[in-house]
C-alpha positions as CSV (number, residue, x, y, z in Angstrom):
1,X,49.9,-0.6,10.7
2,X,46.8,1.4,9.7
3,X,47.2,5.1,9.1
4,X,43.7,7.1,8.3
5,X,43.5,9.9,5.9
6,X,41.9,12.7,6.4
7,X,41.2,16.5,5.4
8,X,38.7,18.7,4.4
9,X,36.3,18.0,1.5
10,X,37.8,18.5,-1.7
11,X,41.1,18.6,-0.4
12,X,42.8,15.9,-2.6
13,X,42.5,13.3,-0.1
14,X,41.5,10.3,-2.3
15,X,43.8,11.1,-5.1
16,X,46.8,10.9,-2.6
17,X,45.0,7.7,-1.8
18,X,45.6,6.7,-5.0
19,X,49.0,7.6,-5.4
20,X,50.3,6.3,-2.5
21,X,48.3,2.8,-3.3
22,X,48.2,2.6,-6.7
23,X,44.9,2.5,-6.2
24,X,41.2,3.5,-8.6
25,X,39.4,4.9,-5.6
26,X,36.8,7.7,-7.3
27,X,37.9,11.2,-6.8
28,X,35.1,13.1,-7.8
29,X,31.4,13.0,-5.4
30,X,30.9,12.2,-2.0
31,X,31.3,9.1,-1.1
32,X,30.3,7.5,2.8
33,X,32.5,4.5,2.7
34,X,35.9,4.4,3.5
35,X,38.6,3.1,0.4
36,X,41.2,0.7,2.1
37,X,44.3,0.5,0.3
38,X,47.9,-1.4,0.5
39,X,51.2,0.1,-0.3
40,X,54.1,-2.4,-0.6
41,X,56.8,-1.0,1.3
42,X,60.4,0.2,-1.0
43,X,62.9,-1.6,-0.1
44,X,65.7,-2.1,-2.3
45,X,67.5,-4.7,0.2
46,X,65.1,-7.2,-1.2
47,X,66.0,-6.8,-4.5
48,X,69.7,-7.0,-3.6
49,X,69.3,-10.4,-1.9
50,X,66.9,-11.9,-4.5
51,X,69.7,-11.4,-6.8
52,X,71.5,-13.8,-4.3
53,X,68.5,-16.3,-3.4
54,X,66.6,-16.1,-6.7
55,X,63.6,-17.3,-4.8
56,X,60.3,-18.2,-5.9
57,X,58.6,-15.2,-4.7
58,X,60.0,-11.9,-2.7
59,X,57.5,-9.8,-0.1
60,X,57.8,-6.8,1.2
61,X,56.4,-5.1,4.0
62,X,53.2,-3.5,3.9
63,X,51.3,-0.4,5.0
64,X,47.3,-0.1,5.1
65,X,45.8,3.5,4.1
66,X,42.2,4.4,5.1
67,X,40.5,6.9,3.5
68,X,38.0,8.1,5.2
69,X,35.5,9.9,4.1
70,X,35.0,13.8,5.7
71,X,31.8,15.0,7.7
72,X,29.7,16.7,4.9
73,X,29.5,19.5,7.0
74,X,33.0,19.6,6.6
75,X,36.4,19.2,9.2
76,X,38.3,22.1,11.0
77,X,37.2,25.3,12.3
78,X,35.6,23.6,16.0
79,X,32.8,22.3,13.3
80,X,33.1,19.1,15.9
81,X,34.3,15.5,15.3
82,X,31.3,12.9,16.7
83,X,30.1,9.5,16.1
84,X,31.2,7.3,13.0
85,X,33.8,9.8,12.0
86,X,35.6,9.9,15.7
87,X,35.3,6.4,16.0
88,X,36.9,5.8,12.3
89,X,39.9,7.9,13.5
90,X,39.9,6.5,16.9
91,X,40.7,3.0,15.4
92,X,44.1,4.2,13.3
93,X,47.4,4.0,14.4
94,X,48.3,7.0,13.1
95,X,47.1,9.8,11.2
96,X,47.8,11.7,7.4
97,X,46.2,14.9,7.8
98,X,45.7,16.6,3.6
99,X,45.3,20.2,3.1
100,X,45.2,21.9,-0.3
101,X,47.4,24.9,-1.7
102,X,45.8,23.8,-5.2
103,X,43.2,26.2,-6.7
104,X,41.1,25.3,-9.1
105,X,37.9,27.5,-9.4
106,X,36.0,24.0,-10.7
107,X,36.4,22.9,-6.7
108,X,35.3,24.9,-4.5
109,X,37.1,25.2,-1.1
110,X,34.7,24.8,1.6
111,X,36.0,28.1,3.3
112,X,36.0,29.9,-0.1
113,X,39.3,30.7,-0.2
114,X,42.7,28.6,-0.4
115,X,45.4,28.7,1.9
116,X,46.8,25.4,3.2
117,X,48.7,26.6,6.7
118,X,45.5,28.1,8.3
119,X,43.6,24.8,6.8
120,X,46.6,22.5,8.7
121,X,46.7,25.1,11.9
122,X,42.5,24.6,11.9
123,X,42.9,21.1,11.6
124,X,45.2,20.4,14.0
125,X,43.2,22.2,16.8
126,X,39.8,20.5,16.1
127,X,42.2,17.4,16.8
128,X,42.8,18.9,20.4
129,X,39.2,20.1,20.3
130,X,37.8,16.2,20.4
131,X,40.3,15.6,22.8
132,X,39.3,17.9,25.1
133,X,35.8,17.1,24.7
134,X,36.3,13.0,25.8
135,X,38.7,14.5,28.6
136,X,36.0,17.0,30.0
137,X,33.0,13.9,29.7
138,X,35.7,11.5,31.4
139,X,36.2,13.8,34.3
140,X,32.2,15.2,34.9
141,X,32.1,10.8,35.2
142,X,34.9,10.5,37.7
143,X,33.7,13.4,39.9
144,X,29.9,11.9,39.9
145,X,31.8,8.1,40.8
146,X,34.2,9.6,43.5
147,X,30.3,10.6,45.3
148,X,29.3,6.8,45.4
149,X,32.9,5.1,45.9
150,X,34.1,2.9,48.4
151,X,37.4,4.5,50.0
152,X,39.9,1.6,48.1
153,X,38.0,3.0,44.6
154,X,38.4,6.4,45.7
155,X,42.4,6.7,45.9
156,X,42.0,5.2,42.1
157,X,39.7,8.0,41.1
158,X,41.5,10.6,42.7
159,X,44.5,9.1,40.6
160,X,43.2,9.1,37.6
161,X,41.1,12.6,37.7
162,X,45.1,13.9,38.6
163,X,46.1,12.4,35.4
164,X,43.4,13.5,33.4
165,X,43.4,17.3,34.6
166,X,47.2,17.4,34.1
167,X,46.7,15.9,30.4
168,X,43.9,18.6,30.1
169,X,46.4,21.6,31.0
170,X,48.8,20.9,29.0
171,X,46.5,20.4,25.4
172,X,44.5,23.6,26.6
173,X,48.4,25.0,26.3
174,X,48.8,24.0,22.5
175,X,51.1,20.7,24.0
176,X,49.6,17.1,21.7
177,X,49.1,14.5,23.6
178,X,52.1,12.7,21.8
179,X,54.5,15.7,22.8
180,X,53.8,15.3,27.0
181,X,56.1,12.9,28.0
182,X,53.5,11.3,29.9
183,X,55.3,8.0,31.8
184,X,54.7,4.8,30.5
185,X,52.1,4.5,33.4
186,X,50.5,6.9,32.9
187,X,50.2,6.4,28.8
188,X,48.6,2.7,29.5
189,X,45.9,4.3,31.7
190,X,45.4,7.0,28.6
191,X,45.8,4.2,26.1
192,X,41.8,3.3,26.1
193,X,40.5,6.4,25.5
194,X,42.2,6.8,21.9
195,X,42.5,10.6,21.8
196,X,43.2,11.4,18.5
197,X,46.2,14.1,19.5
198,X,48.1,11.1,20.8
199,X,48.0,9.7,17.3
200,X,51.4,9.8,15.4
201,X,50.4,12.6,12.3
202,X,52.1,13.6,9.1
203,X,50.7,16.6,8.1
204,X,50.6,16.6,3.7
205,X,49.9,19.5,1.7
206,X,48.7,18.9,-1.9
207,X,49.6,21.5,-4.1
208,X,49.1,21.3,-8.3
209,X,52.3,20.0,-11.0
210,X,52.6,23.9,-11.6
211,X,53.2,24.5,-7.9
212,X,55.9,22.4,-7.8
213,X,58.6,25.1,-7.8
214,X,57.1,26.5,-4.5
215,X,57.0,23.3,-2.6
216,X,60.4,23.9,-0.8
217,X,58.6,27.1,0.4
218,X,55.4,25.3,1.8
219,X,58.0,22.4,3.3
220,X,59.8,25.3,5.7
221,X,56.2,26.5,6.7
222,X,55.1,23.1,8.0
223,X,58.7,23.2,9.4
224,X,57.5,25.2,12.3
225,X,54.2,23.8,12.7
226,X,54.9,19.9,12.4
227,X,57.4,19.8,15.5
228,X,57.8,16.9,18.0
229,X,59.4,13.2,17.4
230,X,56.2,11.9,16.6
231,X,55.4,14.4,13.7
232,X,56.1,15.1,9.8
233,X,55.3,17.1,7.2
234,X,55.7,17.1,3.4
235,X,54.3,18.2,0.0
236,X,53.0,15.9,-2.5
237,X,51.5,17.1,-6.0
238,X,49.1,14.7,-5.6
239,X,47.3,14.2,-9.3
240,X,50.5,13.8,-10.9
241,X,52.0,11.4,-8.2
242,X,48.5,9.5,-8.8
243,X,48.7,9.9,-12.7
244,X,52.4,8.6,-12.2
245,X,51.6,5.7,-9.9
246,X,49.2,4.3,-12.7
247,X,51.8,3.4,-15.4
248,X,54.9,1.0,-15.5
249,X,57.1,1.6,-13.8
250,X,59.8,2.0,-16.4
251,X,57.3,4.6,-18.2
252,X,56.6,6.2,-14.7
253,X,60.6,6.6,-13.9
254,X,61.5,8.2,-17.4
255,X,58.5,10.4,-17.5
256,X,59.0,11.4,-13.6
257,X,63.1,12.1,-14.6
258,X,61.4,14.0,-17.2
259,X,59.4,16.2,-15.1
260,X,62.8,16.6,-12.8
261,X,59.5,15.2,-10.4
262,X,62.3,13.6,-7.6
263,X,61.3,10.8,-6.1
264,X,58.1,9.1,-5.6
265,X,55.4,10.4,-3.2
266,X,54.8,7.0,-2.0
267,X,58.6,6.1,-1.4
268,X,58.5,9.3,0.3
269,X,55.2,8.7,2.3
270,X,56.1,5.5,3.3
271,X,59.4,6.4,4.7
272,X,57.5,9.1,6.6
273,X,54.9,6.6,7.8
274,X,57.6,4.3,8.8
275,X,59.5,7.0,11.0
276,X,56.7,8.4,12.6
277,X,55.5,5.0,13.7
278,X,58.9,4.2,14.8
279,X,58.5,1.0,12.3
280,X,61.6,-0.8,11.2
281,X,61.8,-4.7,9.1
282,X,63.8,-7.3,9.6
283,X,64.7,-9.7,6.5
284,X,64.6,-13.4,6.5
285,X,66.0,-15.2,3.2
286,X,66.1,-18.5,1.4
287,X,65.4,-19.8,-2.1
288,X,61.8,-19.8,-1.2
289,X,61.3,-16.4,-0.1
290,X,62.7,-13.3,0.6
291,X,60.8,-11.1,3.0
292,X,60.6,-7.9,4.7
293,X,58.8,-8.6,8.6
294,X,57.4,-5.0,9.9
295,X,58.2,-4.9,13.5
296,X,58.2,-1.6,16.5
297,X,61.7,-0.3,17.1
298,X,63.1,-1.7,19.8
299,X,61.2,-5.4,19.5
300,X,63.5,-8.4,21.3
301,X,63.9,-11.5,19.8
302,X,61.9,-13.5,20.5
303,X,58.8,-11.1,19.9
304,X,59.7,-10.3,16.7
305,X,60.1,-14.1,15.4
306,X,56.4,-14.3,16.8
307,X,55.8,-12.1,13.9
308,X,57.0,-14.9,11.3
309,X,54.5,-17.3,13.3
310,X,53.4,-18.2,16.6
311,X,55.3,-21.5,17.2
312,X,58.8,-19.5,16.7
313,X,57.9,-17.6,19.2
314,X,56.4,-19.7,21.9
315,X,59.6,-22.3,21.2
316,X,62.0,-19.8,20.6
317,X,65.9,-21.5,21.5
318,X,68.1,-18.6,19.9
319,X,68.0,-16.7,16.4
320,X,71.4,-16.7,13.7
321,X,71.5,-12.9,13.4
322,X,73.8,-11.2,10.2
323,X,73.7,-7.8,9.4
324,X,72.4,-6.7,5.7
325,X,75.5,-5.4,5.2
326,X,77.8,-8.3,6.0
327,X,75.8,-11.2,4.5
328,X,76.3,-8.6,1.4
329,X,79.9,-8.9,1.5
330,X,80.2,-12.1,2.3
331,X,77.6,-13.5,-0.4
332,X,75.7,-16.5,1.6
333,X,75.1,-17.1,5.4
334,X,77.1,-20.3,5.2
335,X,80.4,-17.6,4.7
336,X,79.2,-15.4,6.7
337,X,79.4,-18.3,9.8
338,X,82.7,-18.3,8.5
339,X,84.0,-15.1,8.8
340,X,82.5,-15.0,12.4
341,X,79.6,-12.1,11.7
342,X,76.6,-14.4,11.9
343,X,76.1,-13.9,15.5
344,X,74.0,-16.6,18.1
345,X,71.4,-14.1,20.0
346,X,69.2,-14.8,22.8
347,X,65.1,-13.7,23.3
348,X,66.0,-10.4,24.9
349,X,68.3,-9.5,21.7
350,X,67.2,-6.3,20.2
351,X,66.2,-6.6,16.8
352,X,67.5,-3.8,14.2
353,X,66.8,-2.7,11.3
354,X,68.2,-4.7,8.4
355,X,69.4,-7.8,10.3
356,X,68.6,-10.9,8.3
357,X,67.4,-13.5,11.1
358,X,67.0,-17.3,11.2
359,X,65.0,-18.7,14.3
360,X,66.3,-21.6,16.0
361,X,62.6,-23.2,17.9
362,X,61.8,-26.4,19.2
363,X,58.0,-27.2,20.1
């Protein structure tokens, strides 16, 4: 999973970057590259069963971060979203939208004054802005191919200009792409064009360590504006979550209880990028590893042993399924087939989150 980061220049972006991937991305200039970053995923499961396995290495999921550098003439306020920068959004699977409620007269905000609702509000729209722009060029080239078209193409294109003006409606009504209901039909004819208000969002403001008494106040404010299953919100102090995520982590727990600082801003961001997603893991286990697998709520079987490797997959015979919870109590998947909870599942078993899974495969 890929989630691109983006927000106005100046906003905080790449020191969230940091923070969330403990990473040493420069924060001050202009910068046209994107920083790609990996968080490990929390998961204190693993921990719990290593303590079991002791095995020679544990791994835990992973998310990728994209920071992607802003337009230099800036991002919100219909200032347009074209080329390299649509196409670098385009290709994530979801999006981190930054605003700032920090001010700090040495940064300039580009619109001269701070205030992070309008910024996420202006945001937001030039999302549905872009949209509307590919669904506007998308149609003038349907109604100039319905002139040409042979009658079979024609029920096709009148189909799919249908689809597209009822899509068009509803964003032109404040209604995300993500937030239509569309059927599943319909959303694999969408799927190609990538519109960016289809996109999964979390919507992050960054406000400054002394801000941090106010950040229940900004969290009910993005309460009304990040609505919808596929939508979050949250506040991050975002230089001390990066100062944090640069030291031990014994010194960085102690001097975070210190600050009464809660926990982490990645923990936190992951779980949000994890929910938003729809995301879950599934654990396998043995003396050599213990490892988290990242899989789509809702993945069978058989698909999700694909994601350990190809061949389990293609000679899947059945999967040894144990909750976390059980193979906890019971200590080892040997008592476990004991006490009768390691269960014998089939491909079209639906994998949840936390089962422990060995895949039976013949090839």
């Amino acid at each position: 999973m890929q989630i691109g980061i983006v927000g106005l220049p100046l906003s905080g972006k790449t020191t969230i970057f940091n923070a969330l991937t403990r990473g040493h991305a420069i924060v001050a200039g202009y910068s046209d590259k994107p920083n790609i970053g990996v968080a490990k995923v929390p998961d204190n499961r693993l921990h719990e069963l290593s303590k079991i396995y002791s095995p020679e290495r544990v791994v835990p999921a992973e998310v990728s971060y994209v920071d992607i550098p802003s337009p230099q003439d800036g991002f919100g306020q219909t200032r347009g979203i074209s080329g390299d920068y649509l196409n670098a959004l385009q290709s994530t699977d979801a999006l981190l939208v930054i605003t700032r409620a920090f001010d700090n007269p040495s940064v300039t905000h580009v619109d001269e004054s701070v205030d992070a609702i309008r910024d996420v509000e202006n945001m937001l729209l030039e999302l549905s802005f872009s949209d509307l722009s590919l669904l506007e060029r998308r149609l003038d080239r349907v109604v100039e191919a319905f002139k040409s078209a042979k009658a079979a193409e024609r029920s096709e294109l009148t189909k799919e200009q249908a689809l597209l003006e009822h899509v068009k409606g509803n964003l032109e009504a404040g209604v995300a792409l993500r937030d239509q209901n569309l059927p599943p039909e319909a959303s694999h004819r969408l799927s190609g064009f990538q519109f960016l208000t289809a996109k999964p969002t979390i919507v992050v403001v960054n406000i400054s360590e002394d801000q941090l008494p106010e950040a229940e106040s900004f969290q009910n404010q993005l309460a009304e504006i990040a609505t919808g299953p596929q939508m979050r919100a949250t506040v991050i102090a975002g230089k001390l979550e990066m100062d944090l995520a640069q030291m031990e982590e014994g010194d960085e727990k102690e001097f975070r209880h210190s600050l009464n600082a809660g926990e982490s801003g990645l923990n936190r961001m992951i779980a949000l990028s994890y929910d938003v997603v729809g995301l879950i893991s599934f654990l396998t286990v043995g003396e050599d590893e213990v490892r988290a697998w990242q899989i789509v709520d809702g993945t069978i079987a058989h698909k999700a042993a694909g994601k350990i490797h190809t061949d389990l997959e293609r000679g899947f015979i059945r999967a040894e399924v144990v909750t976390y919870e059980n193979l906890m109590d019971c200590g080892s998947l040997a008592e476990a087939r004991r006490r009768g909870v390691l269960q014998q599942e089939g491909k079209e078993y639906i994998v949840n989150d936390g089962d422990i899974m060995h895949v039976l495969f013949n090839v």
